[in-house]
ZASE-710509 format. One line per 2 residues: number of its first residue (from 1); their letters; for each residue x negated, y, z of C-alpha. Coordinates in steps of 0.5 Angstrom, whole numbers, plus 500, padded with zeros to 3 digits. Example, Ala and Ser with C-alpha at 12.3 -4.5 7.8 and 13.67 -1.06 7.14 Angstrom:
1> AS> 475 491 516 ~ 473 498 514
//
This chain:
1> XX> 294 513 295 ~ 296 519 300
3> XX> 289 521 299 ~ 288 521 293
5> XX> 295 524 291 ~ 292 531 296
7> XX> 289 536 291 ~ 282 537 296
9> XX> 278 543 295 ~ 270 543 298
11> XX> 272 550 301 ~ 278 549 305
13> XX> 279 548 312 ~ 283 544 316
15> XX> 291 547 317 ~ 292 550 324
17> XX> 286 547 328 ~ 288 548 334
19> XX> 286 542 338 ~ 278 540 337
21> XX> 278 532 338 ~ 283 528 335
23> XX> 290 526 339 ~ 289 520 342
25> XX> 295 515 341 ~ 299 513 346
27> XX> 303 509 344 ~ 303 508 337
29> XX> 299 503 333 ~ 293 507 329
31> XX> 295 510 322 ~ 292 512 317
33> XX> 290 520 317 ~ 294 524 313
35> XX> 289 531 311 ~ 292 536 309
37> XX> 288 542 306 ~ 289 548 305
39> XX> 285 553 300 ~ 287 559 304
41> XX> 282 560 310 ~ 287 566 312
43> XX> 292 561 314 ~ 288 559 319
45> XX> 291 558 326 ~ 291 565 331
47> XX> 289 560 337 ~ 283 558 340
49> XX> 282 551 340 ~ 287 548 344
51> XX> 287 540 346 ~ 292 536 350
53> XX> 289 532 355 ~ 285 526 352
55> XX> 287 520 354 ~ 281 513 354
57> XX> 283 507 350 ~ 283 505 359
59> XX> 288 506 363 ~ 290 512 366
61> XX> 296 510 370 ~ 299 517 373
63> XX> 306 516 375 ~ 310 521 378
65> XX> 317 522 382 ~ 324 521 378
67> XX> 330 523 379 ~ 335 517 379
69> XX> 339 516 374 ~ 345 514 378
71> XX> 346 521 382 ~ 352 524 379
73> XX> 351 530 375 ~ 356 534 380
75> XX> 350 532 385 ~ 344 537 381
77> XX> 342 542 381 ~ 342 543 374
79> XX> 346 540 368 ~ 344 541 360
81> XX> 348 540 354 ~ 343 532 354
83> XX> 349 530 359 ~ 353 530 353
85> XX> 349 525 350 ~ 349 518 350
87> XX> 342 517 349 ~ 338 513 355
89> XX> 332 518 353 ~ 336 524 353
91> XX> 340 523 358 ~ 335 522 363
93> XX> 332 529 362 ~ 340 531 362
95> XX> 338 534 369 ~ 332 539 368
97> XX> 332 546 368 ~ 329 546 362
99> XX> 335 549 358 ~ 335 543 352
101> XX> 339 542 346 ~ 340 535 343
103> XX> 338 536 335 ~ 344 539 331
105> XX> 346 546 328 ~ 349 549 334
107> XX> 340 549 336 ~ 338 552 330
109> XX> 343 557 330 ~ 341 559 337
111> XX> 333 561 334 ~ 336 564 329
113> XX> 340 569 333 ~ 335 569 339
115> XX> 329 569 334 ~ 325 565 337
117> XX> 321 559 336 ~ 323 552 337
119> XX> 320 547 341 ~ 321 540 340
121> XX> 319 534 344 ~ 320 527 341
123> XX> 320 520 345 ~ 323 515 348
125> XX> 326 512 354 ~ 321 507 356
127> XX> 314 512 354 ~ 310 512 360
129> XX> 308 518 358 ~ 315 521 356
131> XX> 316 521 364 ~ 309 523 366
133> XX> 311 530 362 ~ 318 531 364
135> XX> 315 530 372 ~ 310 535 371
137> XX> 313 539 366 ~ 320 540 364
139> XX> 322 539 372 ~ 318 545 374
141> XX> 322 551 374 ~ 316 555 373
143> XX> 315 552 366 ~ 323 551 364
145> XX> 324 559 366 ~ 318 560 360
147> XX> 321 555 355 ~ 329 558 357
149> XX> 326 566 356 ~ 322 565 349
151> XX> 325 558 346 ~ 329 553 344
153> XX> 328 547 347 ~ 330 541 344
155> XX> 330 533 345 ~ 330 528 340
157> XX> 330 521 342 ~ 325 517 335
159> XX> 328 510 336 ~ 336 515 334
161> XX> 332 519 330 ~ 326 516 327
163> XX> 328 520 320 ~ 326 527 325
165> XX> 320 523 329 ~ 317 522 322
167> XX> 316 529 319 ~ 314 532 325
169> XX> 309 526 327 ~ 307 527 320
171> XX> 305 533 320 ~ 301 532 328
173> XX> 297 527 324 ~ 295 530 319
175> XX> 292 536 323 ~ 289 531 327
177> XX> 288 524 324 ~ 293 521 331
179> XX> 299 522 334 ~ 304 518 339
181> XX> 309 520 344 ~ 311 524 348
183> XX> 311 529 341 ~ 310 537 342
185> XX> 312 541 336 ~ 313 548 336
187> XX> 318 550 330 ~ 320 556 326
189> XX> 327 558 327 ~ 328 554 320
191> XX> 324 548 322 ~ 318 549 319
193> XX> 312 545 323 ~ 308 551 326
195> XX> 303 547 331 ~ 304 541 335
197> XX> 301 535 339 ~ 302 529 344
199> XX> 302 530 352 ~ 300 536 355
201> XX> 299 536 362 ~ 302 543 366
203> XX> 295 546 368 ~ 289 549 366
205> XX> 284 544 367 ~ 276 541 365
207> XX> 276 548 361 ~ 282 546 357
209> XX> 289 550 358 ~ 295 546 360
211> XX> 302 547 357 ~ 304 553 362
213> XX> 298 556 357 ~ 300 554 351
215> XX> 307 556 352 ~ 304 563 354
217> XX> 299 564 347 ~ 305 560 343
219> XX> 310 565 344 ~ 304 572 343
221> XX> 302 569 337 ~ 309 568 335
223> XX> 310 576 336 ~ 304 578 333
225> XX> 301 573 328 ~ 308 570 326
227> XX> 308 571 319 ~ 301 566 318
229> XX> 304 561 322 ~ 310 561 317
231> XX> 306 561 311 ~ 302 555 315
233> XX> 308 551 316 ~ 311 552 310
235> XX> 304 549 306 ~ 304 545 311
237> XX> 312 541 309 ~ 309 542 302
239> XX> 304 539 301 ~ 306 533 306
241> XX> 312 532 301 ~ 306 531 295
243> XX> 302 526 300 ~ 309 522 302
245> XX> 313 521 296 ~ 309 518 291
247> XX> 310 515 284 ~ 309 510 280
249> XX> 304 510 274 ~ 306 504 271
251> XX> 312 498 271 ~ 308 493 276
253> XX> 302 493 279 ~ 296 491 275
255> XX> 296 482 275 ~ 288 483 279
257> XX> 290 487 284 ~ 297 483 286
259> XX> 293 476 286 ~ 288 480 289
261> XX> 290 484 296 ~ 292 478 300
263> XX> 285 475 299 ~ 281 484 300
265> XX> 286 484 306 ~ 284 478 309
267> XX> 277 480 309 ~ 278 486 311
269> XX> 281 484 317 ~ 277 478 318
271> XX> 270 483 319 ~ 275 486 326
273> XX> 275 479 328 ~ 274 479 336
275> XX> 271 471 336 ~ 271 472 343
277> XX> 278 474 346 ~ 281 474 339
279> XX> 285 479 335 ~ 283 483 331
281> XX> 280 489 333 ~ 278 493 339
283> XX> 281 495 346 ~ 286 498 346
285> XX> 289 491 344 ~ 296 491 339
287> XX> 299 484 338 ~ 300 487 331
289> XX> 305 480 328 ~ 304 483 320
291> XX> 297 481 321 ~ 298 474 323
293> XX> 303 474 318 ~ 298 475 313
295> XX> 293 470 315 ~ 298 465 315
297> XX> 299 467 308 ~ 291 467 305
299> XX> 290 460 310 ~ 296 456 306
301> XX> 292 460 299 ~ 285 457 300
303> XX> 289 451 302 ~ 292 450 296
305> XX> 287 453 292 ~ 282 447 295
307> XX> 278 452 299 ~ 279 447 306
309> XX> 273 451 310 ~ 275 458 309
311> XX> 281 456 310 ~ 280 452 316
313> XX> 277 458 319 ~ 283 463 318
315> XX> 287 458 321 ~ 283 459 327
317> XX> 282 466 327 ~ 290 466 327
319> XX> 291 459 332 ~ 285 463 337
321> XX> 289 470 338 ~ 296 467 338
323> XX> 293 462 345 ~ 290 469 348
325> XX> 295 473 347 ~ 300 467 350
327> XX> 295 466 356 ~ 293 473 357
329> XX> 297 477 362 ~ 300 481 356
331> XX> 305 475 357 ~ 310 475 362
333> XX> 309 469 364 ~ 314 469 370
335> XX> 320 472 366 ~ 318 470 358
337> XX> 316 475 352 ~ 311 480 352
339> XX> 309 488 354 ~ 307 492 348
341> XX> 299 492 348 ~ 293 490 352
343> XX> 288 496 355 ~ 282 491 355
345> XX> 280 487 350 ~ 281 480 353
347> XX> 289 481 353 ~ 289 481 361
349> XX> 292 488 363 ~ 298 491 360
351> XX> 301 496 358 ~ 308 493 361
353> XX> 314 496 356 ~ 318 491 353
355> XX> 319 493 346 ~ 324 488 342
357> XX> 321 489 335 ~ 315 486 338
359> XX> 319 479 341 ~ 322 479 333
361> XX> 317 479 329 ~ 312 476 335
363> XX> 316 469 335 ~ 316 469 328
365> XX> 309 468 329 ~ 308 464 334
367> XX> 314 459 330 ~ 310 459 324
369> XX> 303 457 329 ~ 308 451 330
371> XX> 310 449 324 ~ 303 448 321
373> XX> 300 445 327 ~ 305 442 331
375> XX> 303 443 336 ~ 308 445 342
377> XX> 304 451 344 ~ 306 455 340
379> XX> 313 453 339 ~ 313 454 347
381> XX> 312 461 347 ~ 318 462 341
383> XX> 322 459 346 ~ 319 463 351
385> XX> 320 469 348 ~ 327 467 345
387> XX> 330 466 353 ~ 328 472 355
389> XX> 332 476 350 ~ 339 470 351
391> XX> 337 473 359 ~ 336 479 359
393> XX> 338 484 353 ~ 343 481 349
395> XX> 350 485 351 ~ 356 481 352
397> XX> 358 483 345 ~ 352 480 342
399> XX> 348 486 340 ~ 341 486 342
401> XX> 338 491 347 ~ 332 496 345
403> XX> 327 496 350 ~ 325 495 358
405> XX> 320 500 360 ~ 314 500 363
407> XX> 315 503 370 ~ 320 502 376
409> XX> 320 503 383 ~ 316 498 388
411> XX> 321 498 393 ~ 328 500 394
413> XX> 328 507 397 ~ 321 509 393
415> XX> 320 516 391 ~ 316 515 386
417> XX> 315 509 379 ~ 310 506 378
419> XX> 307 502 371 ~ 307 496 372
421> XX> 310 495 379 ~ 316 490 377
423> XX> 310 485 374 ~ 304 485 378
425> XX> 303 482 385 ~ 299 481 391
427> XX> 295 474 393 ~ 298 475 400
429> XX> 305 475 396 ~ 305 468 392
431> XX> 302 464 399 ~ 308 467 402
433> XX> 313 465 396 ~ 309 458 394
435> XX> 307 455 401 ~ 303 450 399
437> XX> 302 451 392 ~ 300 458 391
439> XX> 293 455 391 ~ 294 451 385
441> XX> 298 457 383 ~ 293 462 384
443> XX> 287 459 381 ~ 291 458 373
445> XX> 293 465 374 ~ 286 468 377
447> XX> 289 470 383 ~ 284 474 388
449> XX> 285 478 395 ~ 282 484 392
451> XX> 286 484 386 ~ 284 481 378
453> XX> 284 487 374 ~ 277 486 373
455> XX> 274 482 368 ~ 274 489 363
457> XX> 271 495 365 ~ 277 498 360
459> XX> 283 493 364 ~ 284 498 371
461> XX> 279 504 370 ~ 282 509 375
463> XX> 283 502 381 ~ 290 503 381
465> XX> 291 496 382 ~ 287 495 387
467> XX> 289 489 391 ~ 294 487 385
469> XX> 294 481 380 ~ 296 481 372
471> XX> 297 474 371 ~ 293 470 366
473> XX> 290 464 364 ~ 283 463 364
475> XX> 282 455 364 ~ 285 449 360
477> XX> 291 446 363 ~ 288 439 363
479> XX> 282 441 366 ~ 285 444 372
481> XX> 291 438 372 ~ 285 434 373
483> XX> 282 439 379 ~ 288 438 382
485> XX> 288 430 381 ~ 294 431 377
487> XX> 297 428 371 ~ 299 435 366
489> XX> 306 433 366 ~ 306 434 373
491> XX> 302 439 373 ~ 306 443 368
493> XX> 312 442 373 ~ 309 444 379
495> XX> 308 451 375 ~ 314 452 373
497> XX> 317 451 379 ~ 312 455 382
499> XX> 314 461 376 ~ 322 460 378
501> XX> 321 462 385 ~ 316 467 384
503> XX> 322 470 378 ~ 327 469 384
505> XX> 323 474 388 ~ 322 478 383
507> XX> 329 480 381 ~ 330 483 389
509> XX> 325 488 386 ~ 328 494 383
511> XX> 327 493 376 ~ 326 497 370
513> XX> 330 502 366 ~ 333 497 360
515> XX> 335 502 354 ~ 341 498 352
517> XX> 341 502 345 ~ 342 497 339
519> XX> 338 498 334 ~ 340 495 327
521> XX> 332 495 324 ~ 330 491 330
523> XX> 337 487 331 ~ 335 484 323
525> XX> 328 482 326 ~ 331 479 332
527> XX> 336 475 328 ~ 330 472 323
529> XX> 327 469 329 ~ 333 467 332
531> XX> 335 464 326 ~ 329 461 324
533> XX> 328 458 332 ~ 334 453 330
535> XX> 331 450 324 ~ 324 449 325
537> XX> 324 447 333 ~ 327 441 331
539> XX> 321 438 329 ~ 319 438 336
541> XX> 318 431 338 ~ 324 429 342
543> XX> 320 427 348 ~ 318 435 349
545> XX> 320 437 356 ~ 319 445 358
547> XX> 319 448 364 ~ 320 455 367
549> XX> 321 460 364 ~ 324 457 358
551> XX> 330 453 359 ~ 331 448 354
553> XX> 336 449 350 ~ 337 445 344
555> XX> 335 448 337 ~ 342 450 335
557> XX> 344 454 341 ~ 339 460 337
559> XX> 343 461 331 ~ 349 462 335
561> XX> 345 467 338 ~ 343 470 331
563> XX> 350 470 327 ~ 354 474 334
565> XX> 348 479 333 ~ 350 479 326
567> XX> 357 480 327 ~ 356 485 333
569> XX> 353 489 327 ~ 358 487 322
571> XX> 364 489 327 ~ 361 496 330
573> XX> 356 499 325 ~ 358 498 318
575> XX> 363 500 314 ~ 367 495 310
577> XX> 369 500 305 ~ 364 505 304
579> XX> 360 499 305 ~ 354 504 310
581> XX> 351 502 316 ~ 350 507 323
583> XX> 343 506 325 ~ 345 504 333
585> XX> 350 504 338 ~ 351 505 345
587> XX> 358 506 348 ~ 360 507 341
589> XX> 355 508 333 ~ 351 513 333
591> XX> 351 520 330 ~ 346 518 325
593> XX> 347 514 318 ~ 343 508 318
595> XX> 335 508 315 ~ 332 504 310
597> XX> 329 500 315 ~ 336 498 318
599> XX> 338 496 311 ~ 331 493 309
601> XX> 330 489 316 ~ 337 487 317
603> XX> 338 484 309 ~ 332 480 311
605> XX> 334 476 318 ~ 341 475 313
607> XX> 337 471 309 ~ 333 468 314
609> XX> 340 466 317 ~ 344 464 311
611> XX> 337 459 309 ~ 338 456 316
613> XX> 344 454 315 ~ 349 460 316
615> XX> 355 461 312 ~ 356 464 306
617> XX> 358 470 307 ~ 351 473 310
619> XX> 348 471 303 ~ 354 475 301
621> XX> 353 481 306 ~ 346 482 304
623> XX> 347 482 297 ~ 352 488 298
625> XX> 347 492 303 ~ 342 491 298
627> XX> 346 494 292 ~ 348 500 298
629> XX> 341 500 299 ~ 339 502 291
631> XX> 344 506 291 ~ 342 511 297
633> XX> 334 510 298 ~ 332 507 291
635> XX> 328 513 287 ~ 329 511 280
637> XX> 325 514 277 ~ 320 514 281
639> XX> 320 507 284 ~ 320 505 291
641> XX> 325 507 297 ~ 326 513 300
643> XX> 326 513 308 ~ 333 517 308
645> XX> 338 518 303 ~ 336 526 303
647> XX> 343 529 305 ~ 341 532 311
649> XX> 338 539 310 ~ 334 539 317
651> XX> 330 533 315 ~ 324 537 311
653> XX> 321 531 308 ~ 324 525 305
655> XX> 318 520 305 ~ 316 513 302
657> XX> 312 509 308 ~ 308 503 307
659> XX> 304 503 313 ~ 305 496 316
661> XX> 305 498 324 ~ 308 495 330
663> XX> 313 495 326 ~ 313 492 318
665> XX> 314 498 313 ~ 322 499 310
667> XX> 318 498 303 ~ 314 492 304
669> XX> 320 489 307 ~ 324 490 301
671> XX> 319 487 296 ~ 319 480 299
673> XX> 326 481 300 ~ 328 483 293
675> XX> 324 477 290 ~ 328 472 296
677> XX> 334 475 292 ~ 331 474 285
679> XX> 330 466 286 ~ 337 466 289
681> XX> 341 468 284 ~ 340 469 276
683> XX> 340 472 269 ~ 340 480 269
685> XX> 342 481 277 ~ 336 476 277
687> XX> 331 480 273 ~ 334 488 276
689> XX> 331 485 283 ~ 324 483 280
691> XX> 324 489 275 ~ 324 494 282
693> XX> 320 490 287 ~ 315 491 280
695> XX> 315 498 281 ~ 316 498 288
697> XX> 309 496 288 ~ 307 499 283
699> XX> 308 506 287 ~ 302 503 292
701> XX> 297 500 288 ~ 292 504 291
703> XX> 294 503 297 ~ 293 497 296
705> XX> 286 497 293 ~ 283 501 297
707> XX> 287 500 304 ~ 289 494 304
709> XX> 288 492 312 ~ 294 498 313
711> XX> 299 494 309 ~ 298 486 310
713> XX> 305 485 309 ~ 305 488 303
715> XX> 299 484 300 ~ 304 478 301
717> XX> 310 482 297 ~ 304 483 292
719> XX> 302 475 292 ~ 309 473 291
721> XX> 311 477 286 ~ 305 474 282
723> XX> 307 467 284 ~ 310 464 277
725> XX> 314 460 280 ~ 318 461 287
727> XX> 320 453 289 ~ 327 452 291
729> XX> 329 447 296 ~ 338 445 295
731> XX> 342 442 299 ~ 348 438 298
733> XX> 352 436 303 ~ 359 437 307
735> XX> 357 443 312 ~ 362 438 317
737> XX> 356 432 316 ~ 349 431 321
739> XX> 346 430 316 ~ 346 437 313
741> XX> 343 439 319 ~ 337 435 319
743> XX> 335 436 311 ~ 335 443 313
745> XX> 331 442 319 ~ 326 439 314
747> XX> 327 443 309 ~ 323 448 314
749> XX> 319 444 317 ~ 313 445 312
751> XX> 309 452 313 ~ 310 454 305
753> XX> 312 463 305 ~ 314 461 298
755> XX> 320 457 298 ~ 328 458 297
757> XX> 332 454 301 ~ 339 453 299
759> XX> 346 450 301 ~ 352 449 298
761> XX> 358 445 300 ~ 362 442 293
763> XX> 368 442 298 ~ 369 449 299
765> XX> 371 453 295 ~ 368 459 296
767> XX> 362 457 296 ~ 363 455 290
769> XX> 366 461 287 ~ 360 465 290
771> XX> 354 459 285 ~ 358 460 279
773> XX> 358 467 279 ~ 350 468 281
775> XX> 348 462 280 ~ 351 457 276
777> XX> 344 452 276 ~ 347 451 284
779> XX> 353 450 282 ~ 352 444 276
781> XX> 348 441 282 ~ 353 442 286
783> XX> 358 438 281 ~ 354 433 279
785> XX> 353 430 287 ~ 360 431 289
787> XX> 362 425 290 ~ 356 423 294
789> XX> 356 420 300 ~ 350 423 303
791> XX> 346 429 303 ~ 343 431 296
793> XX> 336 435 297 ~ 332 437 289
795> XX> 326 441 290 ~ 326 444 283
797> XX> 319 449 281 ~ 317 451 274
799> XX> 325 450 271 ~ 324 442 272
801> XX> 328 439 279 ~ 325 433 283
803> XX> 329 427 283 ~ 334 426 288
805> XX> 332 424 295 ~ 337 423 301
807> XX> 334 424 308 ~ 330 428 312
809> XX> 323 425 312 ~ 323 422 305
811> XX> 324 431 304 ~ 318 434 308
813> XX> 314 428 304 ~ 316 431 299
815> XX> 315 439 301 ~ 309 437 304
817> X> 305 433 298
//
């Protein structure tokens, strides 16, 4: 769509082609390119080709000196406005000598009074390359005295605010078909882009010029040539709010392509299919969950539809990717969960950060791989992740941290970070720790003298792992229990035994940096997997038993988890009254207002936590954000949500995004919530939810057909919008009764994208006053079996209910025929 929508002239050039190659990413998933063209070649760019230093789709794993961030400011030598921040990123550049400003007025007005350009540097506190170039760069007195003299130099952390990052990795993007973070924008005084990139390194070197150089030509063109680069940045704003904001042509989607996307999506990804590790697509390796999600979702079409090979096929593809990311050393197989992308093609070396969106939607996934094959695998791996997060990111007030990051000191006293330096280690170190299991130990996790890192020529390029292992599984657990003589129980226990001392050690390390932000989007995809956990894990048989580093939680404790992060939200980031959300906290809400993702992704896990056995009030509560949602994001005439509200005049574009990332997009995510709603609720309400998911996908059916592989979530939205009608599964029951408990668990226990699960208690008043007001079929339901003694589950599809049934198993034979 974003290419069609862009007037493209044959005898048009490239907007400010300053750079020769595209960007490579550094830490983002691939994107579509936007190109924006001009028809002018006057607006050309004054530069001669400048690139910031390529980084290989291999490791580069350069980590320089940090100041710690536990000295005190009346100890630096230099103290900016960042000390004022609450921020992690910020505050970690709070002590440079480059004069940085935090975004806001007081900046924009200091290149307006100074007229100078804007230089604006956009990351994250646990972005490896951030780091390298505050070290490099914006530690060295040299480039500060030339950043101070001729600029404004302001920093933005793009997890506070993604509205900023957005306009401004748009426009890198659409001059080089790439981007990441560390972003480097140079601004006019009244913000429009002038030109931009990713990391640059401080010096000239292999003919290219380094950041020191480009500073230099950025400040003589903007004494001589600055009337073009306005113009340019001006047409550049322009076009991008053409391209990026996009309306609907008709009031739903054609039926062909809203029945057909799912199946055009699948095969498109099915083509990038890696038989040999798994996956989808080439090193570098993202575990993208959306995907997954995607191809769980044809599998149980095809099944449906009677095509058992095919499906059989995709259920493999999805099964053989999810057991090589859990064996592969993108896994953290000593403290749980995973780090955010594998270099290689064989999921062995990571790069080590710890993102939270990735632990959410990640066990969703592995959740949904148990409960089609019920095999303990893949449930394995939900715990795994979700105890890491119980253990180490959950602040005592039930807020979810942000991230871990990828770098940390070897050694106390160290002078230097070090990617990866918390994870890795040495042969000689596990036989000091295990004694005389290290062997056992060492051959499941390929453990070498000389170091692993060598089964891709991508996983360790620059040997800066020599001597040091990535632990990874490469054999079957019951071939090596029978090697070793062993039963695979024993075997099992033995390793986790091993894990836990090895996780004892490792927490005398010094750890990585925690960003302990709580971000609203990602809590709500947290509070999903929580949620979900509860129910779905009780299909485990009774006798499983687990070891290290998962601890053996009973299921319930999960959703205890979900609803103290969903009040911690309610407490601290939401105003009851104007019925808003902030979009963080740290020591206080943030400054910025919330994004649709926070609303989006935050509606969903309440509805996750509502359909699994939550009260009633987050049912209510995603309802009321819905309706703030419409009214602050929703484009009436055009169809489809906004990412901003558009009421800050220093945010230049105001955009629709579609593409399902590392992250889902806000728009995908609320067309599958919208059609949860509406088969909840009914009559006009109802209609008024389906009526803007229609249009919501209208607005991208181009996207859609042509790119499908770039929104597989949004293909689901597009499916189940068609599907005629949306099973429902209620409950009747005292929320005081076992029972209940165990109805709702089989509600779950059947792999089924489709399906509405809904409680009520007859007894409690409020529940029934919210039924009679939404959704009076629940409360007739509801009236008919209040005297019953037991449980009343009904499966109602098509406007006709099943009869009644009374137990767990006699509702998964039901759901499961």
């Amino acid at each position: 769509m974003l290419m069609k929508s862009l007037h493209l002239l044959s005898s048009t050039i490239l907007l400010h082609r300053f750079a020769s190659r595209s960007i490579a990413s550094l830490s983002s998933l691939p994107r579509r390119r936007i190109i924006v063209r001009i028809p002018n070649p006057s607006f050309s760019s004054p530069f001669p080709p400048i690139l910031s230093r390529p980084i290989s789709s291999g490791k580069v794993l350069a980590m320089a000196e940090e100041s710690s961030s536990s000295t005190s400011s009346s100890s630096q030598k230099h103290t900016n406005r960042l000390a004022a921040e609450h921020s992690p990123y910020l505050l970690q550049h709070a002590h440079n000598p480059v004069d940085w400003y935090p975004w806001g007025e007081e900046a924009f007005e200091q290149a307006r009074k100074r007229d100078v350009p804007i230089f604006l540097s956009i990351g994250y506190s646990t972005c490896h390359w951030c780091h390298v170039m505050e070290v490099e760069s914006f530690e060295d007195e040299e480039v500060a005295k030339l950043l101070n003299d001729s600029f404004v130099s302001i920093k933005v952390d793009r997890e506070e605010r993604p509205d900023v990052d957005k306009v401004y990795m748009s426009f890198v993007q659409a001059l080089y078909g790439g981007g990441g973070w560390p972003l480097s924008v140079f601004l006019s005084p009244d913000l429009k882009p002038l030109m931009g990139g990713t990391y640059f390194p401080p010096n000239d070197n292999y003919g290219r010029p380094g950041f020191k150089t480009l500073l230099k030509k950025v400040k003589d063109a903007w004494d001589s040539k600055r009337d073009t680069l306005v113009k340019s940045g001006t047409y550049a704003i322009e076009e991008l709010t053409k391209a990026l904001s996009a309306s609907a042509g008709a009031d739903k989607l054609s039926d062909g392509i809203s029945r057909e996307a799912v199946s055009i999506c699948a095969k498109q990804l099915s083509r990038s299919y890696d038989s040999e590790f798994g996956g989808f697509g080439s090193a570098p390796k993202f575990p993208r969950p959306v995907e997954i999600q995607l191809m769980l979702y044809h599998f149980k079409k095809l099944k449906e539809s009677g095509k058992t090979s095919e499906a059989d096929e995709e259920q493999s593809m999805v099964l053989f990717s999810l057991q090589g990311m859990a064996n592969g050393g993108m896994h953290d197989h000593i403290g749980g969960g995973f780090h955010r992308y594998s270099v290689d093609e064989c999921w062995h070396v990571p790069h080590f950060e710890k993102m939270l969106y990735d632990q959410g939607q990640l066990a969703n996934v592995y959740l949904d791989g148990f409960i089609i094959t019920k095999d303990v695998i893949y449930s394995y791996v939900a715990r795994d992740i979700l105890d890491y997060l119980r253990r180490d990111m959950i602040a005592p007030e039930g807020g979810i941290f942000s991230a871990e990051d990828a770098d940390s000191f070897e050694f106390e006293g160290a002078k230097r970070k070090k990617e990866g330096a918390f994870y890795i280690w040495s042969s000689d170190e596990i036989d000091e720790v295990l004694g005389e299991n290290a062997d056992l130990f060492k051959e499941h996790y390929y453990v070498k003298k000389s170091g692993n890192c060598d089964l891709s020529s991508r996983s360790d390029p620059h040997n800066e792992f020599a001597g040091k292992n990535v632990l990874i599984e490469r054999n079957e657990m019951s071939a090596m229990a029978s090697k070793f003589s062993l039963s695979v129980e024993k075997y099992q226990e033995i390793l986790g035994e091993c894990r836990k001392k090895l996780f004892d050690v490792r927490l005398n390390r010094p750890k990585p940096h925690l960003d302990d932000k709580i971000i609203v989007s990602w809590n709500g995809l947290v509070i999903s997997s929580f949620a979900r956990a509860s129910k779905m894990l009780k299909a485990e048989p009774e006798s499983t038993k687990y070891c290290f580093p998962v601890v053996n939680s009973q299921p319930e404790e999960y959703i205890e988890v979900a609803e103290k992060a969903a009040l911690f939200i309610r407490g601290n980031l939401y105003d009851e009254q104007s019925r808003r959300l902030q979009h963080s906290y740290r020591q206080g809400p943030s400054k910025a207002p919330a994004f649709l993702d926070d609303y989006a992704f935050l509606i969903a896990g309440l509805l996750d936590l509502y359909e699994n056995g939550g009260g009633i009030e987050w049912l209510k509560w995603a309802i009321k954000l819905q309706e703030t949602q419409d009214e602050l994001y929703l484009d009436r005439e055009g169809g489809a949500y906004f990412n901003t509200e558009g009421q800050d005049p220093s945010v230049l574009l105001r955009v629709k995004e579609d593409h399902d990332g590392a992250e889902p997009s806000g728009n995908s995510v609320s067309a599958i919530n919208l059609v949860r709603l509406a088969s909840i609720v009914t009559g006009e309400k109802a209609d008024s939810y389906l009526n803007t998911a229609h249009r919501l996908l209208a607005v991208f059916e181009l996207r859609l057909r042509e790119m499908a592989v770039a929104v597989p979530l949004m293909c689901c939205a597009a499916d189940m919008i068609s599907v005629p009608s949306r099973k429902q599964v209620v409950l009747v029951g005292s929320k005081s009764s076992p029972e209940l408990n165990n109805m709702l668990s089989a509600a779950h226990s059947v792999y089924d994208p489709n399906k509405t699960v809904i409680h009520i208690d007859p007894s409690n008043s409020d529940e029934m006053e919210f039924w009679e007001e939404y959704n009076s079929n629940v409360a007739e339901m509801a009236k008919k079996n209040r005297n019953s003694e037991k449980v009343v589950a009904l499966v109602c599809q098509h406007f006709t209910c099943s009869p009644p049934v009374f137990d767990s198993s006699s509702l998964t034979r039901l759901l499961s025929k």
